[in-house]
N, CA and C atoms as a LAMMPS dump frame, in Angstrom:
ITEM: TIMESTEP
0
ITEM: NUMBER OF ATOMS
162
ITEM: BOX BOUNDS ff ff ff
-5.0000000000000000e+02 5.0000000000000000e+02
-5.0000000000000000e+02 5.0000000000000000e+02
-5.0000000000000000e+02 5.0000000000000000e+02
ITEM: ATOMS id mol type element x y z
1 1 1 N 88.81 362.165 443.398
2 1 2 C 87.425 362.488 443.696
3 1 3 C 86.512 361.505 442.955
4 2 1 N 85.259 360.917 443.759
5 2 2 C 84.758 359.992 443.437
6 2 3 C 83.824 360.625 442.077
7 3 1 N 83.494 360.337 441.126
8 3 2 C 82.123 360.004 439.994
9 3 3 C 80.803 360.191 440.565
10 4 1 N 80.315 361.601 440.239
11 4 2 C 79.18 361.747 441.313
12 4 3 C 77.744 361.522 440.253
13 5 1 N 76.525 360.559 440.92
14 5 2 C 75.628 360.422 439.859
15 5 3 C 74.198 360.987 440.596
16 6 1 N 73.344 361.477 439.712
17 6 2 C 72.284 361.569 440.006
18 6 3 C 70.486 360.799 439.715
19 7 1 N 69.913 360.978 440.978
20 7 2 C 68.621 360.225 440.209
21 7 3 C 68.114 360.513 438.697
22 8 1 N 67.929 359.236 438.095
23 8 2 C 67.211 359.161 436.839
24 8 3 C 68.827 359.107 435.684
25 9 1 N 69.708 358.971 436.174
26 9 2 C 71.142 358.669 435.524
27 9 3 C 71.057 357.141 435.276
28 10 1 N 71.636 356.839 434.25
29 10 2 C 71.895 354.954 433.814
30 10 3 C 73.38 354.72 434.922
31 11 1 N 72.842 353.908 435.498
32 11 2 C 74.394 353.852 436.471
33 11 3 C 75.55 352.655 435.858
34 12 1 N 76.751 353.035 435.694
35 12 2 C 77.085 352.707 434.807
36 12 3 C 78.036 351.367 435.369
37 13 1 N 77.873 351.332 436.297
38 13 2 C 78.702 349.654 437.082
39 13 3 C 77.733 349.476 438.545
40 14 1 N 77.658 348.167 438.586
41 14 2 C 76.905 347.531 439.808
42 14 3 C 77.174 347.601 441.249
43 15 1 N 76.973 348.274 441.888
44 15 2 C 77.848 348.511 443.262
45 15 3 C 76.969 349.047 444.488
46 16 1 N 77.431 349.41 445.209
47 16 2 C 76.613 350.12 446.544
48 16 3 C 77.038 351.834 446.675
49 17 1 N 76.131 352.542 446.076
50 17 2 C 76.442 353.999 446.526
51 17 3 C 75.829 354.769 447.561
52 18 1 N 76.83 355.57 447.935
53 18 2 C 76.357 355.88 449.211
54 18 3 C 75.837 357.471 448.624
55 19 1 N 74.243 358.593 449.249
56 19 2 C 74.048 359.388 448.909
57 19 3 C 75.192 360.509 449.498
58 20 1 N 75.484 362.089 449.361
59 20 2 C 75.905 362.862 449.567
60 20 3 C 75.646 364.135 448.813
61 21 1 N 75.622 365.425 449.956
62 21 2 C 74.95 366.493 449.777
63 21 3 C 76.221 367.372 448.876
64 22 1 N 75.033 367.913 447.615
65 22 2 C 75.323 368.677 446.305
66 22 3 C 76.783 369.431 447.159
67 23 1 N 76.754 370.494 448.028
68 23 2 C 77.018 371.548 448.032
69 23 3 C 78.337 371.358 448.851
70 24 1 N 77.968 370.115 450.159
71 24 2 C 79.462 370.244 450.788
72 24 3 C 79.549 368.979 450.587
73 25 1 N 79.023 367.897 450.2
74 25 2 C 79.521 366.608 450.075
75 25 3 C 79.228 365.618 450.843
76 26 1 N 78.713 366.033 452.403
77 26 2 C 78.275 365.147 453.839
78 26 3 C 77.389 364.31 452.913
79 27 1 N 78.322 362.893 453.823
80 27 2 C 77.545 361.835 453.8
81 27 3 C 76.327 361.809 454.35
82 28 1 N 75.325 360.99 453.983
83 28 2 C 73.697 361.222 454.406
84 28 3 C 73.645 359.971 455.623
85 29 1 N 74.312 359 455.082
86 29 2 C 74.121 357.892 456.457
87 29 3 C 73.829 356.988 455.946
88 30 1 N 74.036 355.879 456.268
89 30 2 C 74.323 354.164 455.861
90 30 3 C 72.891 354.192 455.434
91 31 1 N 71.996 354.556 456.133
92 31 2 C 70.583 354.437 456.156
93 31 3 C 69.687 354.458 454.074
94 32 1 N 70.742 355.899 454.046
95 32 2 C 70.206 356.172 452.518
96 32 3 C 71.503 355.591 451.445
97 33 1 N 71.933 354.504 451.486
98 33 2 C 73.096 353.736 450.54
99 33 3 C 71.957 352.954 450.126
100 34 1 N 72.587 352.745 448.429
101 34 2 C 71.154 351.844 447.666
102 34 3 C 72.364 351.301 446.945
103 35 1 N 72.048 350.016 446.75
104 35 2 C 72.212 348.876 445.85
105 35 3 C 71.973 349.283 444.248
106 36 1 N 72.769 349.627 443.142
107 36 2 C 72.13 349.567 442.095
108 36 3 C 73.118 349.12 440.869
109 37 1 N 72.317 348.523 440.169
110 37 2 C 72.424 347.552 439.507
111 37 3 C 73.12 348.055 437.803
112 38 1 N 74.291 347.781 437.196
113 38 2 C 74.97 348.309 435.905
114 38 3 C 73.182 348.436 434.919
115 39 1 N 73.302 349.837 433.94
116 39 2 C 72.285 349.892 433.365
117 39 3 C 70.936 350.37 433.853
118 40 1 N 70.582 350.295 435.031
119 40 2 C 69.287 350.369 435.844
120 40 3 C 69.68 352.241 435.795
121 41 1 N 68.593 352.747 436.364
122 41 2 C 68.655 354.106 436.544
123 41 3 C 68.654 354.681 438.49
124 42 1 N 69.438 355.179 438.616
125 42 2 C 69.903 355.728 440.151
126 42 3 C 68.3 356.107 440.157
127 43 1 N 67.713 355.688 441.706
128 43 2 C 66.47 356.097 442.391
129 43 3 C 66.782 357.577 442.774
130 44 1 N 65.088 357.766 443.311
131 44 2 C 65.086 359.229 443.618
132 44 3 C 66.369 359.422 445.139
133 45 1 N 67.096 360.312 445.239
134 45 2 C 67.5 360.643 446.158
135 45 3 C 66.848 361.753 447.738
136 46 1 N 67.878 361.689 448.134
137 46 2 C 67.634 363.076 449.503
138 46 3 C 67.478 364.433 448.55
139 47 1 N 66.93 365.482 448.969
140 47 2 C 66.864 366.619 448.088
141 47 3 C 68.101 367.061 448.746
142 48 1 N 68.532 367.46 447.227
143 48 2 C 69.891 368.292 447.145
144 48 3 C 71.185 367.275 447.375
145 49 1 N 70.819 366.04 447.03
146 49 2 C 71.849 365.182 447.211
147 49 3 C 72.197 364.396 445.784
148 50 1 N 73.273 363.771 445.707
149 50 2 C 74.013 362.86 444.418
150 50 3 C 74.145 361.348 445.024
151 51 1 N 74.852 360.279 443.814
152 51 2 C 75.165 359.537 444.651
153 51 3 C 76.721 359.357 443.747
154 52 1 N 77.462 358.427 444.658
155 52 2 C 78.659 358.145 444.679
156 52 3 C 78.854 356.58 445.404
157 53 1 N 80.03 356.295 444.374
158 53 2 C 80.294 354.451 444.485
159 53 3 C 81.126 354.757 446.114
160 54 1 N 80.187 353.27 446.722
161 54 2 C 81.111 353.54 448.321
162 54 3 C 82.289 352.562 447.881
């Protein structure tokens, strides 16, 4: 199971995560995947969503 992070978290390696919902996990869609950068802090997300390294 993937390392699930949330907005305002220090993200801790550089990669592309894709968002997904708290409760069952559904992917949100290519649309909401963000770029973020080792150190930087995960942006605001979808409500009720995390993110996770794609």
């Amino acid at each position: 199971m993937a390392a699930k992070y949330w907005s305002g978290q220090v993200c801790p390696k550089t990669a592309n995560y894709g968002q997904y919902h708290d409760t069952d996990n559904q992917y949100a869609g290519k649309e909401y995947d963000r770029h973020v950068a080792k150190d930087e802090r995960f942006p605001p997300s979808k409500n009720n969503h995390h993110f996770e390294e794609k």
